[in-house]
Each structure stands twice: as structure tokens, then as C-alpha cells.
C-alpha positions, 0 to 999 in steps of 0.5 A: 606465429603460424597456425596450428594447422601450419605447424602440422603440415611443417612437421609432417614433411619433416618426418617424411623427408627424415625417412627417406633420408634414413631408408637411403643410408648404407646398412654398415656391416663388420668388413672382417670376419674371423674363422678359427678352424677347429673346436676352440670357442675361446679363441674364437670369441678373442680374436672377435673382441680383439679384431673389433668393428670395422666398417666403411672400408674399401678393398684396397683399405682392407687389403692394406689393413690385413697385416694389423689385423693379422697381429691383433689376431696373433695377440689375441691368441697369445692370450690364451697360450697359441703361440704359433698359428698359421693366418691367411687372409683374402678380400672377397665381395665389392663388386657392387653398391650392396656388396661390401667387401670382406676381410677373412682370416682364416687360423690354424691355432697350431700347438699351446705353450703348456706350463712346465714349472710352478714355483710360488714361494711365500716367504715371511710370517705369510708363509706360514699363515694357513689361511694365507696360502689356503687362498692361493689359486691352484691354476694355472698348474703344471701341464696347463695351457699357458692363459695369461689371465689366469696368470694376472690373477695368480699374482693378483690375488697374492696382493688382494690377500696380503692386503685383506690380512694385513700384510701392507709390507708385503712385496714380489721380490722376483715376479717371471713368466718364462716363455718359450715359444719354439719348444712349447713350454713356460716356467711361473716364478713368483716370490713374495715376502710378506713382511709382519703381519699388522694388528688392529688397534684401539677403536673410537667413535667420534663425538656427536652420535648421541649414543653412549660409547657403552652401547657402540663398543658392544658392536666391535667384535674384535680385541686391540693388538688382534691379527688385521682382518679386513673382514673385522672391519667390513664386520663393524660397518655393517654391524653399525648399519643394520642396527637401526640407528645410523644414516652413515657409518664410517669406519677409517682402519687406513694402514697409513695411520698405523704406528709399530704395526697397529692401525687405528680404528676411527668410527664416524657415524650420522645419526639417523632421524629417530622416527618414520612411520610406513603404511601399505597395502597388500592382497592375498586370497587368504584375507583378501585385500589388508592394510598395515601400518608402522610406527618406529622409533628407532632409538629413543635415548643414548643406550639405544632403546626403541619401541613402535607399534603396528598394525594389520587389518583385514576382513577377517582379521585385525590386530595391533602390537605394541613393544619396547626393546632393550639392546644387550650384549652383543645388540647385533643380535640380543635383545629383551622385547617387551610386548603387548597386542590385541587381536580379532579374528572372525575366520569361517567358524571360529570367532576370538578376541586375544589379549597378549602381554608378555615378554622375549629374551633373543640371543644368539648362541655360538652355533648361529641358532637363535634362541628365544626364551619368552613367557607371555600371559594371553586371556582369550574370548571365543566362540566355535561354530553355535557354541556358546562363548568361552573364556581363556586365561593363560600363562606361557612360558616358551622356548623357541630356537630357529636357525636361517641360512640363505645366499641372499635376503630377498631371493636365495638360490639355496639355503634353510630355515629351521625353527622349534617352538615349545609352549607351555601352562599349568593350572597351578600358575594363573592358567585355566588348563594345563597345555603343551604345545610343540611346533616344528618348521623346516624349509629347504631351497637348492637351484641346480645348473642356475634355472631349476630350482627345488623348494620343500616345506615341512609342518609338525605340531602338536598339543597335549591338554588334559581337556581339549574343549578348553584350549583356546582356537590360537592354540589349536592347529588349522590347515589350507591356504596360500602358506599350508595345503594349496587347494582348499580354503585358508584355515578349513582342514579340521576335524569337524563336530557334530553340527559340520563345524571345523574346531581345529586339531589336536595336531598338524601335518603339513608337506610340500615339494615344489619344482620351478624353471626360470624361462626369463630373468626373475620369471619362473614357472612351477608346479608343487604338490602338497598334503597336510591336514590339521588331526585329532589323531596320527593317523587320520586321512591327509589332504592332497592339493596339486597345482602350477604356478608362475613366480615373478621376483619383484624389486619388493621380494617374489610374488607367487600366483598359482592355480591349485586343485585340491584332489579329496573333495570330502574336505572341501578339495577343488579348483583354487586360485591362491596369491601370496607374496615374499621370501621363499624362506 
């Protein structure tokens, strides 16, 4: 075996050696270049990609090679509808080592061959399905620069939507791109006969979920004997999935299995594990660092029962929430959630314990709104600022609806989300005082010309109480922090008593713009402006924060970092650094 220090020496000549190899290899070049004159920047580009690379070539070898490339030229300007163009070549340079020599085309693309005549005629039950030839490109029209791609993908999309209606049948009985070059004009004749529609038939689960075939019928949204839709079909996967319950989801509706026109619909499903357990850990200069965890079971019996605990955990806050759920009818968006929780909260002058025990009835109306009907009973222990304890015992019956609309779950270019919450108790049922409770949120997002991206964020609550001092701290309305007015601390916009003692609000008022720019991919900088203020009355003074920020969109959902001043400092306005994470929506 050598020494060590032989080894050394051994591999460091090798190196060496492999350097001067590499710093002695030819630098390769592209040896033909392509200069379409005029402003036709697609020609351009096709004839580069049509051309490719071509290296190590002598000038004699590109003299022989001109003519090739002259006809991939002329192709690739076909393509997009040049017909006609006038190419020259010449072979410059390779007098030297260094000098390679180069090919040049150089191309007049002449006139296009423009479209004279379109005539796409859908003949069958297709031809008078609305939403069939609503699908139908409008290019390439008449007048249009003849572009074969545009073309292909007329003929194409006829088929894709034959296919995803349930047109198999279907057939081009005359498919004609006439062209005449000399006279600069060329007719499309398409004919397709669709042939009859097919239907959707029976669905059936095959045996060895463990679910009960009640539950997974309430999954399928469509009838047997239904007009084929293959977004029915990508519906039921995905339904099935989302659900909770499946590892794997295979849904068989094959056209080749149809009889008379109606296809089967086969469902096979693998059953996940009916437990997991997470845990992580977080940050946010609301709470400061915070630990959460979660139990599920995912379902717990053949009607799809499930139920888990969970929990948050931070200086100033501590809670566990434990629930059990019931699917109804559809179970893709219904349900009955029973619940129970407690939490602490120790939060600059107020200190509370809240028990909670109630229950939640979620569904979906035909409009796409959620509604929630829920009635909870919450007991309360508090203390605001030096006061003495107090106790709350409430029932609350509530009514919420909140509707989402997003292009995308984790980061959306545009979308809303709206959401109301109306609570209530009276002194007749189990309550200490009698209280209504109002909270309205509104956020909207749209991104213009893909990078410039507009986020505002409205708050409006309020509580009517026939003695405010009784209301309890998670009743009253706090503002500041990360998610309310930048620039001030979490929770420390209130009116103040006496002693200097922030006891909330009887109402809130929180708005927000924000404007950011994507400089990189997943990396944005912004700058916002917010003013809000939780009141006793409307018109009181609001709190104004102003601030830059930089958003980076993890794998996990965006992470936001900003530097906040708040600008009234007789509400604790200043210098702030605010960190927060999630979807903008």
C-alpha cells in the first residue's frame, strides 16, 4: 500500500495534468448562424431551433453543408406560413487555429400564405352540443398567416373534446390543408362526425375498503344513464382522495368496457393507515417561538367517522382542541364536528382561561358559500390589567358563511376570500349577559403582467352588550401584529382605562394594501400600508403602520419578513420587525 503522503502527491499531478488538458481543448462554437432581416422574431427563433448545433466543421464541410441547411431553413419557415423566401449563403473566417469558419444564412422571408377559407363543420348529436363547439379555436381564421401549429392544434382539440365529452365514435371524415404557394392563399376543410354521445353508467366500489358502500355513493355526483363527462370522472378521483381515507384511488370508466353506449364506472381504493400523528415547530414575533402538534384518526369505523386532538403551545398561549366528525351528505364538503378545548392566554394585560364545548354543522350551499350553523357553551376565567378576577359563563348560538376563491391552494395569483361571523347570547339561556357579536373579513389578490402582485385585506367587527365590563377578553376586539396593524405589538391597539390598561374594544377596524414584485422566482419584495384600531367608538382616531417587506414561497407555503414603522406614536407606534408565514388568502 502506498503512504499517505504518496497518495497525495499522485493525485495532485493528476489534477494538474487534467488542467492542462482541458485549458489546451478547442473552445466549440455554433459554425452557422442565421439572420433573418426584418422584425420576424418567430422566424428567427425557428429557424435556430431548426438549424441546431454544428460544430467542428471545416469550410470546405460547410460549404457542402449549405444546401441542407438552406432547406431546414425553408421548413422551418413553412411552419409559420413563409412559403417563398430568398436564402444566401457565404462561408466566412478559418484562416487560423482560432478562427472557425462560419456559415451564413442570410433570409428574406418574402410574403405569407394567409388563410382564404375555413370550413370546420361538426356533423352528429356533437354538432348540436353547445358546449362542444363552444370549445372550438377561433384561430387559425380567415385572413390569418397560415401557421401549421395552429392548425394541428385545431384538428387536435376537436378530438381532445370529443374524447372528454364522451364522443369515442367520433371520427374526421375529410381533414384538408390546401395550400397554394404561388398565389399566397390556403383553404382548412375539417369534417368530423361525432357519432352518439355516451353515457355514464352504474358505479361500484370493489370490495376490501372497509367503508360502507352508503358512505362512498355519497362521493358520486352524477346519475346513471348521465351525458359522459370526463370532468365527472376526474371529480370522483379527486373527491375520493381529499377525503381522508384513501392511500389510492382508481377510478376504471374505459370506453372499451361500454355496452349500448354506457361505460361502467369501476372504483378501486387502498385504504390508508387510520392514524398519523405530526409535530413541528414554528416562529412568529406575535408569540415567538411555538410548538404544535396532532393527532388523527382519520376514520375510525365503516361510516367514516374521524376524530384528533391538537395542540399550540407558546409563551403567551396554550391550547388543546379535541373533536369528533360525523361525514353527511355530500361528505366532500358536510359534516357535523363536535368539539371541546381549552385554552390560556397571558397576552400584555389581560390574563384567561376558556373552556369550550360545542358543536359545528358545515355545508355547502349551491352557490359555493360555506355555511356554518354552530352553538358552543364557553365558561371563561379572566383578569384585565389589577382588576380583580371574573368569571363568564356563555351559550352561543352562531352563523357564519365564508366563501374561497384562489387559482391555487399554496400560492394564488388571484382570488378571495370573504367570511361573516354572527354570535350571540342572552341571559334567559345559560349566559351572564346578553351579547352580539359581528365579524366581517374580506381579502382580495390579483398579479398584473405576472410579477406585480396587489393584496388588500379588510376587518370590521363589532359587539353590543347591554354591559361591556362583563364581556369576556375572547369576545372583545384587540388590534396590532404580524396578521392586523404592522408596526405595533401583537394585541396592544385598545382603548385604555384609567390605570393605562389596554381592555379591548367594542369595535374593530382594521385595512391593508399591499403592492409586491417578483425579482426572481418565488422571491418578492413589497411594501404595504395599514391602519386599524380596535375602538369603543366609530369615530375614534386609527393607527397608521407603513413598512417594506420581502416574501420568499417555500415548498411549505410563502414566508413573509417585514420591517414595519408604526407612525402615531401615542399608540405605541414604532420601529418593528414582524415575521409570519402562510397563504396570502
Amino acid at each position: 500500500m502506498l503512504p499517505h503522503h504518496r497518495h497525495r502527491r499522485i493525485a495532485g499531478r493528476f489534477l494538474l495534468l487534467a488542467a492542462l488538458l482541458l485549458s489546451a481543448a478547442p473552445v466549440l462554437a455554433n459554425q452557422v448562424e442565421v439572420d433573418v432581416e426584418g422584425d420576424y422574431p418567430q422566424l428567427q427563433e425557428n429557424a435556430e431551433v431548426f438549424l441546431g448545433e454544428v460544430e467542428g466543421r471545416t469550410a470546405a464541410n460547410l460549404r457542402r453543408y449549405s444546401s441542407t441547411a438552406m432547406q431546414q431553413v425553408r421548413e422551418a419557415l413553412r411552419a409559420l406560413g413563409y412559403y417563398s423566401p430568398i436564402i444566401d449563403w457565404d462561408v466566412s473566417g478559418g484562416d487560423g487555429e482560432d478562427d472557425l469558419p462560419v456559415l451564413t444564412l442570410t433570409v428574406i422571408p418574402g410574403e405569407p400564405v394567409r388563410i382564404r377559407s375555413r370550413d370546420v363543420v361538426i356533423e352528429g348529436p356533437a354538432g348540436d352540443d353547445g358546449s362542444f363547439r363552444e370549445a372550438i379555436p377561433e384561430s387559425p381564421a380567415e385572413g390569418d398567416i397560415l401557421n401549421h401549429g395552429q392548425y394541428t392544434g385545431l384538428r387536435q382539440s376537436i378530438q381532445n373534446r370529443a374524447r372528454r365529452l364522451g364522443y369515442f365514435d367520433g371520427e374526421f371524415v375529410i381533414r384538408k390543408l390546401e395550400v397554394d404557394p404561388e398565389n399566397r392563399i390556403a383553404d382548412i376543410t375539417l369534417r368530423f362526425r361525432s357519432g352518439e354521445r355516451y353515457r355514464l353508467g352504474e358505479v361500484t366500489f370493489e370490495d376490501g375498503h372497509g367503508f360502507e358502500n352508503s358512505l362512498l355513493e355519497q362521493f358520486v355526483t352524477f346519475e346513471p344513464g348521465q351525458p359522459f363527462h370526463a370532468d365527472e370522472i376526474a371529480g370522483l378521483s379527486q373527491d375520493l382522495s381529499n377525503s381522508g381515507y384513501f392511500s389510492g384511488v382508481d377510478v376504471d370508466a374505459s370506453p372499451g368496457n361500454a355496452r349500448d353506449g354506457v361505460i361502467p364506472v369501476r372504483v378501486g381504493l387502498t385504504t390508508r393507515p387510520p392514524r398519523s400523528v405530526a409535530a413541528g415547530v414554528g416562529f412568529s414575533t406575535d408569540v415567538g417561538p411555538r410548538f404544535r402538534g396532532n393527532w388523527l384518526e382519520h376514520w375510525i369505523n365503516p361510516m367514516g367517522h374521524r376524530r384528533g386532538v391538537e395542540t399550540e403551545l407558546s409563551a403567551p398561549r396554550q391550547n388543546i382542541t379535541t373533536w369528533y366528525e360525523l361525514p353527511l351528505d355530500p361528505p366532500m364538503t358536510d359534516s357535523i364536528r363536535l368539539g371541546a378545548g381549552y385554552q390560556r392566554e397571558d397576552i400584555e394585560d389581560v390574563e384567561s382561561e376558556l373552556l369550550t364545548l360545542g358543536q359545528q354543522w358545515k355545508h355547502q350551499l349551491d352557490n359555493d358559500w360555506m355555511q356554518i350553523a354552530s352553538i358552543r357553551w364557553e365558561g371563561e376565567r379572566f383578569r384585565i390589567g389589577e382588576d380583580d378576577r371574573k368569571t363568564s359563563s356563555l351559550l352561543l348560538p352562531g352563523l357564519g358563511y365564508s366563501k374561497l376563491q384562489a387559482n391555487s391552494p399554496l400560492d394564488p395569483s388571484k382570488g378571495y376570500r370573504v367570511q361573516v361571523d354572527v354570535t350571540g347570547s342572552h341571559r334567559a339561556v345559560i349566559s351572564d349577559v346578553d351579547i352580539l357579536h359581528v365579524n366581517f373579513l374580506a381579502r382580495g389578490l390579483y398579479t398584473l403582467a405576472a410579477r406585480h402582485r396587489f393584496l388588500a385585506r379588510f376587518q370590521l367587527g363589532g359587539v353590543a352588550t347591554n354591559e361591556f365590563d362583563d364581556v369576556p377578553p375572547s369576545l372583545r376586539f384587540f388590534a396590532g401584529g404580524d396578521q392586523s396593524v404592522r408596526g405595533y405589538g401583537y394585541e396592544t391597539l385598545s382603548p385604555e382605562d384609567e390605570d393605562g390598561v389596554a381592555v379591548g374594544g367594542r369595535y374593530l377596524m382594521v385595512g391593508s394594501v399591499e403592492y409586491q414584485y417578483e425579482f426572481k422566482q418565488n422571491w418578492r419584495v413589497a411594501a404595504f400600508v395599514d391602519e386599524g384600531n380596535a375602538i369603543d367608538d366609530l369615530p375614534d382616531p386609527l393607527a397608521t403602520g407603513v413598512g417594506i417587506g420581502i416574501r420568499w414561497v417555500s415548498p411549505v407555503g410563502p414566508l413573509r419578513l417585514d420591517v414595519a414603522r408604526g407612525l402615531d406614536e401615542e399608540f405605541g407606534g414604532g420601529w418593528r420587525i414582524h415575521f409570519s408565514m402562510g397563504p396570502e388568502l
